[in-house]
C-alpha positions in Angstrom: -41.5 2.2 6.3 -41.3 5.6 7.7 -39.8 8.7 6.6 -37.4 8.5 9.2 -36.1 4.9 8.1 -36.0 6.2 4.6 -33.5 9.3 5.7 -31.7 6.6 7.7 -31.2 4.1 4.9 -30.8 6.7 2.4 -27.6 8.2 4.1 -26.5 5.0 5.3 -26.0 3.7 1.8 -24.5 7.2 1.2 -22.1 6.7 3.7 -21.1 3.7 2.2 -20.6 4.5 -1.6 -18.1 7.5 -0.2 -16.2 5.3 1.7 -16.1 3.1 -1.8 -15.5 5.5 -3.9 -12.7 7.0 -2.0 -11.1 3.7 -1.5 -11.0 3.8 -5.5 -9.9 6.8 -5.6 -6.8 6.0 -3.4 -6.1 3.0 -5.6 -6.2 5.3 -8.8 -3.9 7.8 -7.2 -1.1 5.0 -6.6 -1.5 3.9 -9.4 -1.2 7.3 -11.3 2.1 7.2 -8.9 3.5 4.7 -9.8 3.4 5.2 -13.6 4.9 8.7 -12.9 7.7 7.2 -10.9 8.3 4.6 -13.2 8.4 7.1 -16.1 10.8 9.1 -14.6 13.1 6.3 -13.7 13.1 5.4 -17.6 13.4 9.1 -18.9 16.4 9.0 -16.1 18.0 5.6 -17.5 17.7 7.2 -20.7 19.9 10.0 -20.0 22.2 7.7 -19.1 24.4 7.3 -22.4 25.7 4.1 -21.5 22.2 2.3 -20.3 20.5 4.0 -23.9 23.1 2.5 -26.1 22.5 -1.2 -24.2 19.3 -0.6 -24.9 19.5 0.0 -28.6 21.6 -2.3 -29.2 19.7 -5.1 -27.5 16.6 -3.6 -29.4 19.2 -4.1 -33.2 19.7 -7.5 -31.8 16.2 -8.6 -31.4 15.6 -7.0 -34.9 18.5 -9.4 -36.9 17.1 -12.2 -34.9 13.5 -11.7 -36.5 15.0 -11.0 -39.8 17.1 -14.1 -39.6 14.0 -16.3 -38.9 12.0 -14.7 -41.1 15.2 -15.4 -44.3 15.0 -19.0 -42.6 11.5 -19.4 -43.4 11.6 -18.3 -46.6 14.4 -20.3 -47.8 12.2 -23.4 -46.1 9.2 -22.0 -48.5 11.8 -22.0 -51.4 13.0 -25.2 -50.9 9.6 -26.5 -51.0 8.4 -25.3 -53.8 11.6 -26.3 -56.2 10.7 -30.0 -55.0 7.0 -30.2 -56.4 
């Protein structure tokens, strides 16, 4: 292998890891984006007081739910345990 061929392959696979890494790169940047855009949308819906209040209030709702699973459990547990 010559010198020449060396050079050749050298920048050749240079070439190639550019055209990679910039394809990468185009990929991060809509990705980065996105996020942004999606971020703003939320810190938008927030401002909105009628979409923040849904929100919390769907967020409350999920909370009793747990809490009321949780008081079913235990009851279950309690239950148990006066019948050994």
């Amino acid at each position: 292998m010559g010198i020449k061929s060396f050079f050749k392959n050298a920048f050749n696979d240079m070439k190639e890891s550019a055209k990679a890494q910039h394809e990468a790169d185009k990929a991060n940047f809509a990705a980065a984006k996105a996020e942004s855009k999606a971020q703003w949308e939320e810190a938008k819906a927030i401002g909105d007081p009628n979409r923040r209040k849904a929100a919390l209030q769907a967020e409350r709702d999920k909370q009793i739910s747990e809490a009321n699973e949780r008081k079913a459990a235990a009851e279950a547990r309690i239950e148990a345990a006066k019948k050994k």
